[in-house]
Phi, psi and omega in degrees: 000139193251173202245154172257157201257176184303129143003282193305334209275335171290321212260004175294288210287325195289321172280336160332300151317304188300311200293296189304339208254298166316320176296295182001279167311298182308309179318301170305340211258006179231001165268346154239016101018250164329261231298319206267004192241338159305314142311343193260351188262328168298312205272318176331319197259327183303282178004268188333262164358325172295277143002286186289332164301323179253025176245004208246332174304296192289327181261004150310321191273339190233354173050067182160101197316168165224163168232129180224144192265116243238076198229077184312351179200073199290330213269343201283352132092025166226201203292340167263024167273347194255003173261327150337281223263012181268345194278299174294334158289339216251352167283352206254322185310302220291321188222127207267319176267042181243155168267165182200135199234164188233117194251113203232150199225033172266119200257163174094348220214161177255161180316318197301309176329291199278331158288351201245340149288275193324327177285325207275301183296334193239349191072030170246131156272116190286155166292332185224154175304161142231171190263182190230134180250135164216142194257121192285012170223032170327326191294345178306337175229047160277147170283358182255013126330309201229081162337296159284167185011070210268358195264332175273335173279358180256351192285334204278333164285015175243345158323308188287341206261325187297310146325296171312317183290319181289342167292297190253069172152118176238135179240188191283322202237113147276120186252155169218102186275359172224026173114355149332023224288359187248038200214325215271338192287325162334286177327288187306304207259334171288313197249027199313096231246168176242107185252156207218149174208137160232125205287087174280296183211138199301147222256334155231139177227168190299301184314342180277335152340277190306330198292302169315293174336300195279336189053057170264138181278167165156146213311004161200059141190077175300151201301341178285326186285305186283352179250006180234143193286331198305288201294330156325297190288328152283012161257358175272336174264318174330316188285317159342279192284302170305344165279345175287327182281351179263009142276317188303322177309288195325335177265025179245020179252138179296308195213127186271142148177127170272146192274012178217201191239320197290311174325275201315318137009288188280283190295356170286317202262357162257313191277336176050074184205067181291312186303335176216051142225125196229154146337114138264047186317126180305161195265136192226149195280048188293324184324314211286001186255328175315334201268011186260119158324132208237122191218167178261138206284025204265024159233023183247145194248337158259115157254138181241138177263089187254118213235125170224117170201146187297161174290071203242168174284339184276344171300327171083087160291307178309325167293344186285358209278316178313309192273007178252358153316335210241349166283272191334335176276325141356315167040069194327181181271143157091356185247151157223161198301304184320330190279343167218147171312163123230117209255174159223084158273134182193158176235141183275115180284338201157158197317352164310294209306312199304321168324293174324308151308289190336294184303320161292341171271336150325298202293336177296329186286297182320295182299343178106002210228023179284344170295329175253016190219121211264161153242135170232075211277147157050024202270140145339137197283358174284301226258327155287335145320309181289317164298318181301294149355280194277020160275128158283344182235152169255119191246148157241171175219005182265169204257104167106007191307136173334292200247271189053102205278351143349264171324296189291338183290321190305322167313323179272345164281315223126330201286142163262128194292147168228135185196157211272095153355032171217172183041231175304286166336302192270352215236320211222317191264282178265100172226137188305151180247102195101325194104011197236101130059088169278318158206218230233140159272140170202169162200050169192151174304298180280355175278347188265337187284314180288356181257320169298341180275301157332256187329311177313306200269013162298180170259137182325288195297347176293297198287342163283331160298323202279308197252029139262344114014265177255035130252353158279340159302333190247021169284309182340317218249049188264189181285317150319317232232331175286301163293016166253299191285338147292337154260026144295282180327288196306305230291296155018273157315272134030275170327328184287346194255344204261307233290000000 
C-alpha cells in the first residue's frame, strides 16, 4: 500500500539533493585548487632556482657581491636622486670589495651621462663606476598610463617592471630608493635577495584617506570625485584596501628607513615593522652653500622669490604664482613692482612636466606677472647655487611635503624660508633654533602673501637673525650626518656580504 510521506519527509530529500548536488561541485573544484596551487609551488620553486642560479653564475664569474639599487628615473635630477648617489657614495667609501648596480628606465642617455648629471646637479662624485641595468618598460608606472584608479595601476607595473629588473640582473642586496614597495616581495621571495628600502614619501597615507573623507578637492582627488558622496565613498574603501595591501608588501623589507618624522608616522601605522624602521634624514648639500657670506641686505634693491623644485603637480607652482600675484596688488610700503622677482628653478622629467611649464606661463600671462616671473629649467648645480644666494625669500608650497631638501638648501644659502605648514618643513625643518625663529610657515594664497609681505617689511638686521638662525640649524641635515645614519642602517645587511 503505498502511503503518502510527510512535508518534513520532502524537505528532508530536497536538501539532501541540494548537499550531494554541492559536495559534486565542491570535489572538482577543490582537486584544482590543489592542483593549480602545486603548480604554482613548483613554478614559484622553478623561478627561484633559476634565479638563484644565475645569481650563483655571476659570482662565480665576477667574485664579488653586489648591491643594487631601484631607482626608475636615476636622470631626474631632484631630491631623491641625490639621496641615490649620497647612498652609493658613502656604500663604495665604506665597503671596497662590493659592486653596485643601478637599475634604471632612463632612455637616450649613457652611464657617463647620468654621473656626469649627478655631478653637475647635485656636486658628487663617485669613487667608483657603477654599472646601469635600463629597463625597458619604465612606461608601466607612468602615471598617465592609468587615467583611472592610477596608484593600483601604477603599483601593479612596477610589479612588472621589477620582474624585469630581476630577470636581467639578480644581486645579493636589494634597494628601492624610490618608492616601490611592490618590487620588495619580488626581490625577497623570488630572487632571494636581502631587501632593503628608503622611504620619501608613502605611496598612500592616512591624510589622503581624510582628504577623500573630507571631499577636499586637491591634485589627486579631482572635483567630480570630491563633490559626489557615492564615489567619493568608493574612493575611500579603494584607499583602504590598497593600503592594506601596500602594507604587506612593505613589510616584506629587511630594513626600513624614512627621511621624516611625517614619513615615519605614516609608515609605522602601515607597513607595521617599528623594529626595522628607522629616521634617515635625506643629505642635503648645506657645506656648499655654508661658504657663502651672510651680511645684511639694507642696500639691495631687487628682493628675489625664489622656488626649487621639479615641475611635479604636487608642488603647487600655482600656488606660488596667486600669491605672489596677490603681493604685487598689494604694493608692499617701500617696493616697487619692478623690486620684485619670482625665479621658479626646477627640473622636467618629461614631456608631462614640460606641459606643465606651459600651462604656468599661461597662467603667468593671465595674471598680469609674466614680467616679474623667471623659469629655470634643469640648470647646473653652480647656477642654483648662485639664485639661492642672491634670494631674499626660499619659498616652498607643497602640502604635506615628505621632507624637503629645498627648504633646507635655501636655509643654508641664506634666503629666509617660507613653507607650507605641513609635513617635513613644520615637524623637522623650520622648527625654532634655540628658541629662535627659522623662517616663516603658510598654507594659502593669502597666508602666503602675508609671510611675504611679513618678510619683505623686516628690517635687514632682523631678516639677517632669522637667517643665521637657519643656518646654524641645519648641519643636522648635512651630507655627513646622512651618511653615518645610513650605513648604520644598512650595515645589518651589509654584514651578510662581508662576512
Amino acid at each position: 500500500m503505498l502511503t503518502e510521506m510527510a512535508p518534513h519527509d520532502h524537505l528532508s530529500l530536497c536538501l539532501c539533493d541540494v548537499i550531494r548536488l554541492l559536495w559534486s561541485l565542491f570535489l572538482p573544484c577543490l582537486y584544482l585548487c590543489l592542483v593549480l596551487s602545486a603548480l604554482l609551488v613548483i613554478l614559484v620553486m622553478g623561478v627561484r632556482m633559476w634565479l638563484q642560479h644565475s645569481r650563483s653564475a655571476r659570482l662565480a664569474r665576477e667574485n664579488s657581491p653586489v648591491v643594487a639599487f631601484f631607482h626608475p628615473y636615476c636622470n631626474a635630477g631632484g631630491g631623491g636622486e641625490r639621496v641615490l648617489w649620497c647612498a652609493i657614495r658613502a656604500l663604495q667609501h665604506r665597503y671596497q670589495d662590493v659592486s653596485f648596480v643601478v637599475y634604471t628606465g632612463d632612455e637616450g642617455v649613457t652611464s657617463e651621462q647620468i654621473l656626469d648629471g649627478a655631478r653637475r646637479r647635485f656636486n658628487i662624485r663617485l669613487p667608483r663606476p657603477v654599472r646601469f641595468v635600463f629597463l625597458k618598460h619604465r612606461f608601466l608606472v607612468e602615471a598617465t598610463l592609468y587615467p583611472h584608479f592610477t596608484l593600483l595601476g601604477q603599483s601593479v607595473g612596477s610589479v612588472f617592471l621589477g620582474w624585469e629588473a630581476l630577470c636581467e640582473f639578480v644581486p645579493d642586496i636589494y634597494v628601492d630608493s624610490m618608492g616601490y614597495a611592490f618590487t620588495l616581495p619580488i626581490f625577497r621571495y623570488l630572487g632571494d635577495c636581502r631587501v632593503a628600502s628608503y622611504v620619501h614619501y608613502p605611496t598612500v597615507s592616512t591624510d589622503m584617506l581624510s582628504v577623500v573623507r573630507e571631499r577636499n578637492p586637491r591634485f589627486n582627488n579631482p572635483g567630480y570625485i570630491a563633490h559626489n558622496p557615492v564615489l567619493s565613498a568608493i574612493k575611500v574603501m579603494y584607499y583602504c584596501a590598497f593600503a592594506l595591501l601596500y602594507g604587506l608588501a612593505g613589510s616584506c623589507s629587511h630594513v626600513v628607513m624614512v627621511n621624516s618624522t611625517w614619513t615615519l608616522g605614516h609608515i609605522l601605522a602601515l607597513w607595521r615593522a617599528p623594529n626595522r624602521t628607522v629616521i634617515v634624514y635625506p643629505p642635503c648639500d648645506v657645506q656648499a652653500f655654508l661658504d657663502a657670506p651672510l651680511e645684511e641686505d639694507a642696500s639691495r634693491k631687487c628682493h628675489t622669490v625664489v622656488s626649487v623644485s621639479q615641475f611635479r603637480p604636487e608642488k603647487d607652482h600655482r600656488l606660488q604664482i596667486c600669491a605672489f600675484r596677490t603681493l604685487l596688488d598689494r604694493k608692499p610700503a617701500g617696493l616697487e613692482r619692478g623690486a620684485l622677482k619670482l625665479v621658479l628653478v626646477g627640473g622636467c622629467r618629461n614631456q608631462e612636466d614640460e606641459d606643465r611649464v606651459l600651462m604656468l606661463r599661461g597662467l603667468c600671462q593671465e595674471l598680469g606677472v609674466a614680467d616679474r616671473v623667471e623659469f629655470k629649467l634643469n640648470v647646473p648645480f653652480e647656477e642654483l647655487k648662485e639664485e639661492l644666494v642672491g634670494a631674499t625669500v626660499g619659498l616652498h608650497t607643497m602640502w604635506n611635503e615628505h621632507f624637503g631638501i629645498s627648504v633646507v638648501e635655501c636655509m643654508a644659502a641664506g634666503a629666509v624660508v617660507l613653507a607650507h605648514r605641513s609635513g617635513g618643513p613644520r615637524l623637522d625643518i623650520v622648527v625654532p633654533y634655540e628658541g629662535a625663529p627659522t623662517g616663516f610657515l603658510a598654507d594659502d594664497e593669502s597666508s602666503y602673501a602675508d609671510a611675504l609681505e611679513r618678510i619683505l617689511s623686516l628690517s635687514p638686521a632682523a631678516r639677517l637673525e632669522v637667517r643665521r638662525n637657519a643656518r646654524r640649524s641645519v648641519t643636522r641635515f648635512s651630507d655627513h650626518e646622512f651618511e653615518a645614519s645610513f650605513l648604520a642602517a644598512m650595515e645589518p645587511l651589509m654584514e651578510t656580504l662581508v662576512r
